[in-house]
N, C-alpha and C positions, 0 to 999 in steps of 0.2 A: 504494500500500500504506500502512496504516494504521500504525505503530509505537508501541508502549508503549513509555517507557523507563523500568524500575521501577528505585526505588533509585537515582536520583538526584536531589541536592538542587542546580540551578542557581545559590545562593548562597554554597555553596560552593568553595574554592578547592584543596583537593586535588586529588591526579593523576588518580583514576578522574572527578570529575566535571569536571574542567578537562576530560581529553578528551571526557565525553559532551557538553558543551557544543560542543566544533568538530567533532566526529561531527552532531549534532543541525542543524546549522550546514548542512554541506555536503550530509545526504542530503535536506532541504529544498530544496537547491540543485537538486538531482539530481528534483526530483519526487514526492520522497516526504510524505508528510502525519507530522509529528509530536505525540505527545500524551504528557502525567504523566496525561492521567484517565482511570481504568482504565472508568469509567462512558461513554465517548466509541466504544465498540465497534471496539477495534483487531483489526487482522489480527491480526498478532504481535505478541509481548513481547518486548522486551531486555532482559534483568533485571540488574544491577549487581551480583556480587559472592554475594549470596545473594536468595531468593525464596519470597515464600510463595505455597500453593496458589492453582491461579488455571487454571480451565478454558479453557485458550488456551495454540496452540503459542509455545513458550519456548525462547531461547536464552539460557542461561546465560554473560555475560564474565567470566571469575575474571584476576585477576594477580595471582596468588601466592597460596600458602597458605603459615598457620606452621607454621612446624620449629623456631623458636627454644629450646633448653632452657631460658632462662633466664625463658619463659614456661608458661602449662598451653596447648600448642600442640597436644592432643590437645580438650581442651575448646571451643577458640578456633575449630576446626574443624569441629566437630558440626554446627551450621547450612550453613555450606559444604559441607558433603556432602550432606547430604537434598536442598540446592538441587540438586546436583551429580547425582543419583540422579534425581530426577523431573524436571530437563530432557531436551527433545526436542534440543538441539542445546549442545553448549559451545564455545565459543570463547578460546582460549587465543593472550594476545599473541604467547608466543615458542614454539621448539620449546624452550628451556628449561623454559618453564613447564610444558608439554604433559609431559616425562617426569619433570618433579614431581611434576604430581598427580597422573598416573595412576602412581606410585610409592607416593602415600599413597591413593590414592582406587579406583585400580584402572580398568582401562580402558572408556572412553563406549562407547556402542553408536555415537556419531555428535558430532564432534570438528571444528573445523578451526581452523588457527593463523593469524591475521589482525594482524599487526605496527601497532602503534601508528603514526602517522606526525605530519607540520609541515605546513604549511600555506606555501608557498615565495611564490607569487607576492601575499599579504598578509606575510608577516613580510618581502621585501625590498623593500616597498613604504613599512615604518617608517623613518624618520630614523635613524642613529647617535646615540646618546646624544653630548647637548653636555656637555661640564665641564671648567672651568678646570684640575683637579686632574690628571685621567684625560690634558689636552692636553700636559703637560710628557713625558709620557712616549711611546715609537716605536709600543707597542702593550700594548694591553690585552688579558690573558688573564682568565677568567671560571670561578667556579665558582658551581653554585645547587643548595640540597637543602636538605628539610627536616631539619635536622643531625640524627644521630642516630650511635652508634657505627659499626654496620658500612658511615657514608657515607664513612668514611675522610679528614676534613678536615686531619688531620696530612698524610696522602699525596698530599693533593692540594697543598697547599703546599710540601713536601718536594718534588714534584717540578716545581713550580713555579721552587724555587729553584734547584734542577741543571738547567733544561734553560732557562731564559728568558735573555732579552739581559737584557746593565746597566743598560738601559735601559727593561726592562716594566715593566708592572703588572698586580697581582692583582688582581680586584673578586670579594669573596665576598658573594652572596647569600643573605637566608634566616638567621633567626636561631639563630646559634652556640651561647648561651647552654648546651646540654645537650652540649656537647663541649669549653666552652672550656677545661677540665681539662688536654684531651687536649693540648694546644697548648703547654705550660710545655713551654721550654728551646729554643723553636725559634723561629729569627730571622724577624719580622713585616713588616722595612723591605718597603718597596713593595708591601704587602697591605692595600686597603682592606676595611673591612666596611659594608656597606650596608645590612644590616638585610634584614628582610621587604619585597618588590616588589610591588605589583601587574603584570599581566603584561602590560601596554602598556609600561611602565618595563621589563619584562626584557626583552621584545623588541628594546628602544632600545639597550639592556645590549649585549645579541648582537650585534647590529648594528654596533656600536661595536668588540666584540672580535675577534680572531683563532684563538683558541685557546678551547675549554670542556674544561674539565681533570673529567673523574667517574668518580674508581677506585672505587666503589662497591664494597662484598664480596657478590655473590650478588643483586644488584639483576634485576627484573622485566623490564621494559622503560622506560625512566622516560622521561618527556614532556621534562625540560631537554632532555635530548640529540637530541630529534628536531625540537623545537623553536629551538634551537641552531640545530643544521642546516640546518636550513631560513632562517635569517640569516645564513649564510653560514662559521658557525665550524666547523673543524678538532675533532675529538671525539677526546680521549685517555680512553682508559679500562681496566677489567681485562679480562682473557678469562672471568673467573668468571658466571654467572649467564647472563643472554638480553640484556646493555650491547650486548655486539658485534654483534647480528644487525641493530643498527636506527642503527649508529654511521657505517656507512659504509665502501668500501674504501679511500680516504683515511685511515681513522684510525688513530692508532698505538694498539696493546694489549698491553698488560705480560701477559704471560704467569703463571699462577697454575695449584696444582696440583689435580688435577680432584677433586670433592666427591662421595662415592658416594652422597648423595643422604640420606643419616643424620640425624637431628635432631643438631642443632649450635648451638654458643653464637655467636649471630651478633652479639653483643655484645662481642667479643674476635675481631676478624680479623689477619687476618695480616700483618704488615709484608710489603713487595712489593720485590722486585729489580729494579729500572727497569731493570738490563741486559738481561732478559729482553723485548724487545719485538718488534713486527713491526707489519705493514698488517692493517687490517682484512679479512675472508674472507667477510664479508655484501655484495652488493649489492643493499640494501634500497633499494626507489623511495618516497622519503620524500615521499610525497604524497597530502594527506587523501582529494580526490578518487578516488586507488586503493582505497583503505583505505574507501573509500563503497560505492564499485562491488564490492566481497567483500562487503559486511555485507547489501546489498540481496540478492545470488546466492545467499547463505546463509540468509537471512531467506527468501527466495522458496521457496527447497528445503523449511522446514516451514510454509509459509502451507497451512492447509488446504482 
C-alpha cells in the first residue's frame, strides 16, 4: 500500500511530526511504501492534523483540538473541522481525545482510537547518558516539555522535591524560559536544566533516568512519556487529559477532578494534591510496531 503523509514536515521537531517520522519508520519496516508527493499516486492519505481537498480516501490524525479561553479556540478550529467533516476515517490518539472532539465536533461517521507509542527494542539499545554531574548523585529523575503553563513545571519539581531521595537529581529538558516566572520561591538544589535536546541526547536522558515526572493539565497523549517508557522510566503523571492511557500500569497518577469538557483557561491549572495518587489503569503495549499494525488495518479499511 501506497501512503501519503500530508502535513508533515520531517524537519521538524514537534510531537505530531517527531511521531510521523517513527510511524513512517516502522510501516516501511512492515512493507509499506511511503510518500510526501501527492503526484506519486498513493492509495491513501494520512493527513496530519488538518487537510485540504484531495480526491483520495483520507484518514484524518487530530491530537487535540483548542478549548483554550485565553485563545479565539472557536477560530483556531475552523480548518480542523472541514478536515474533520470531509475525512473518510479519523483517528484519535486517546479515548480522551475521541470524547473531545466529538464534544466540539460532533460525532464521525467512522473513528478509531490508535495510542501513540516508543519504540522499546531501539530506545534500550541507546547508552545511558554519561556525566560527571548526573554520576554524584543515586539516581536521576527526568522531566521534558515544551514549557508552557498548563505543562505544570512548578508540579513537576514540587513533586520532585517531596517524593525523591537526598540523594537524586532533577534533569529538566526543553526550554523553561516561558514558565520561569512560575518557579520564584521554590527550592532548585539538585534541579538541573539542560536546555533544548535533540532526541538521540533525550533518549541517553531516559536511559540514564529512573523516574519521568509529567503532570501535565489536560495533555493529549505526549511522545516524552511513551518514549520515556520505552527507556525504561517509571511515568508519574495526572489523571487529567489521555497522560494515563499511554503511561502505563506501573505509573503512579495524582488524581484530578474530572473536566466537563467546557472551554477553559488552560493557562491557569490547578495546583495538584500529591496525596491523591494510585497505579496507573491503562495497559497500553507501548510499541511502535503495534501502533503500525492498527494504522495499516485502518488505512486498508478505506483503500479503495
Amino acid at each position: 500500500m501506497r501512503i501519503l503523509l500530508d502535513g508533515v514536515n520531517p524537519e521538524s521537531s514537534s510531537g505530531p511530526n517527531s511521531f510521523a517520522r517513527k510511524l513512517a519508520e516502522t510501516l516501511t519496516s512492515l512493507g509499506q511504501e511511503i510518500t510526501l508527493n501527492r503526484a506519486e499516486s498513493p492509495d491513501v492519505r494520512l493527513a496530519f492534523i488538518q487537510s485540504s481537498p484531495l480526491e483520495i480516501p483520507t484518514a484524518l490524525r487530530l491530537d487535540g483540538i483548542y478549548f483554550n479561553t485565553r485563545q479565539d479556540w472557536r477560530a483556531m478550529n475552523a480548518d480542523i473541522k472541514r478536515s474533520y467533516d470531509r475525512a473518510d476515517l479519523i483517528v484519535h490518539q486517546t479515548e480522551f481525545d475521541k470524547l473531545l472532539i466529538e464534544r466540539y465536533f460532533g460525532e464521525h461517521q467512522s473513528s478509531v482510537v490508535i495510542r501513540n507509542a516508543g519504540d522499546p527494542m531501539k530506545a534500550m539499545g541507546v547508552p545511558p547518558l554519561v556525566n560527571p554531574t548526573l554520576d554524584s548523585f543515586e539516581q536521576t529523575w527526568v522531566c521534558a516539555s515544551a514549557w508552557r503553563p498548563h505543562k505544570r513545571l512548578r508540579e513537576n519539581i514540587r513533586y520532585f522535591r517531596e517524593h525523591a531521595g537526598p540523594h537524586d537529581c532533577l534533569v529538566v529538558a526543553g526550554d523553561p524560559a516561558a514558565v520561569t516566572d512560575t518557579l520564584k520561591g521554590i527550592d532548585l538544589t539538585r534541579v538541573f536544566f539542560a536546555g533544548s535536546l535533540d532526541q538521540a541526547t533525550l533518549t541517553s536522558l531516559y536511559r540514564r533516568s529512573s523516574k519521568l515526572i509529567h503532570l501535565a493539565w489536560l495533555d493529549h497523549c505526549p511522545n516524552v512519556v511513551v518514549d520515556a517508557r520505552a527507556a525504561g522510566c517509571r511515568i508519574i503523571c495526572s489523571s487529567s487529559g489521555g497522560t494515563e492511557e499511554v503511561a502505563g500500569p506501573d505509573a503512579i497518577v495524582i488524581e484530578e477532578d474530572t473536566w466537563d469538557l467546557s472551554p477553559i483557561d488552560l493557562y491557569d491549572p490547578p495546583t495538584l494534591d500529591f496525596s491523591r495518587k494510585r497505579l496507573g489503569s491503562f495497559d497500553h503495549l507501548n510499541d511502535m510496531i503495534d501502533v503500525a499494525v492498527k494504522y495499516i488495518a485502518a488505512l486498508e479499511g478505506i483503500k479503495k
